[in-house]
C-alpha positions in Angstrom: 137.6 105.2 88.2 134.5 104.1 86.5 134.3 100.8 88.7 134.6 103.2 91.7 131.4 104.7 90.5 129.7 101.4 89.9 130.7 100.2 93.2 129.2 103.2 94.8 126.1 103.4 93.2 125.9 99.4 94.0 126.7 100.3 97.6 123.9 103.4 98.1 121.3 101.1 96.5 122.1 98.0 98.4 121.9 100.4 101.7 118.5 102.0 100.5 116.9 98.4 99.7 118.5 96.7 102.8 117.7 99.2 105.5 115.8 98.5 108.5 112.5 100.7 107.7 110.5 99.3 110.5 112.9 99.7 112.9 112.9 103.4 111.8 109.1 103.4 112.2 109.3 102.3 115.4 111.8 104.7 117.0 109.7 107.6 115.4 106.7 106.2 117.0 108.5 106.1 120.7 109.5 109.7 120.0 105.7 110.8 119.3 105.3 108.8 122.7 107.0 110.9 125.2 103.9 113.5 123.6 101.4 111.1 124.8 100.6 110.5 120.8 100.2 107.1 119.3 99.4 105.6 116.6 97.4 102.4 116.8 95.9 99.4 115.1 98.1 100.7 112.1 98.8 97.4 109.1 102.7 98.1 108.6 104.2 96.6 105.3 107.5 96.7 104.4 108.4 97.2 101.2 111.6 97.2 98.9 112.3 100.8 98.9 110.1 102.3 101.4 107.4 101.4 103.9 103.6 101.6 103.9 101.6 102.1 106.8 97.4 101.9 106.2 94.5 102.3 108.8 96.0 103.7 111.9 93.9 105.4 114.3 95.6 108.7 116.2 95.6 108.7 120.1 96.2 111.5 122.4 96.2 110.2 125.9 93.7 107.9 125.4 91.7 109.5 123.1 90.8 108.8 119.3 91.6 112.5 117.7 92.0 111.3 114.2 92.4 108.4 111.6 94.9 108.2 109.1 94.8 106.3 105.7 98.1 105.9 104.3 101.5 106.7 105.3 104.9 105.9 103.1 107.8 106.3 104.7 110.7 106.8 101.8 113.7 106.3 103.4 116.8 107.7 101.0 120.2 108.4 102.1 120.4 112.5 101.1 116.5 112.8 101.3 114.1 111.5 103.5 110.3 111.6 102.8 106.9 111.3 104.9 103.6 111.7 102.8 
């Protein structure tokens, strides 16, 4: 039973540290696009456990409504988190 436990806990790391966090950027990013909302000249860096995104500018059908500084995406398996 305990190696059960160990393999588990093994596995959910192993998922959180190998998961494709860009590629989850991304798909968020053509969802905000069927709003006419994007997010450009962002500096994207993936990280072990989550991913950081620095300097993007916010477009709204061609039109700079914003800037954002930091973004980090946590990506967890029962709990997701955007700050």
């Amino acid at each position: 039973m305990k190696r059960f436990f160990s393999f588990s806990a093994l596995l959910v790391i192993g998922l959180i540290v190998f998961l494709p966090k860009s590629n989850l950027y991304y798909s968020a990013e053509e969802a905000l696009a069927s709003a006419h909302l994007y997010l450009n000249n962002e500096e994207i860096n993936d990280r072990l456990l989550y991913l950081d995104i620095r300097d993007a500018s916010l477009l709204l059908d061609n039109m700079m409504i914003g800037s954002v500084e930091h973004i980090r995406f946590i990506p967890l398996i029962a709990f997701n988190r955007a700050t």
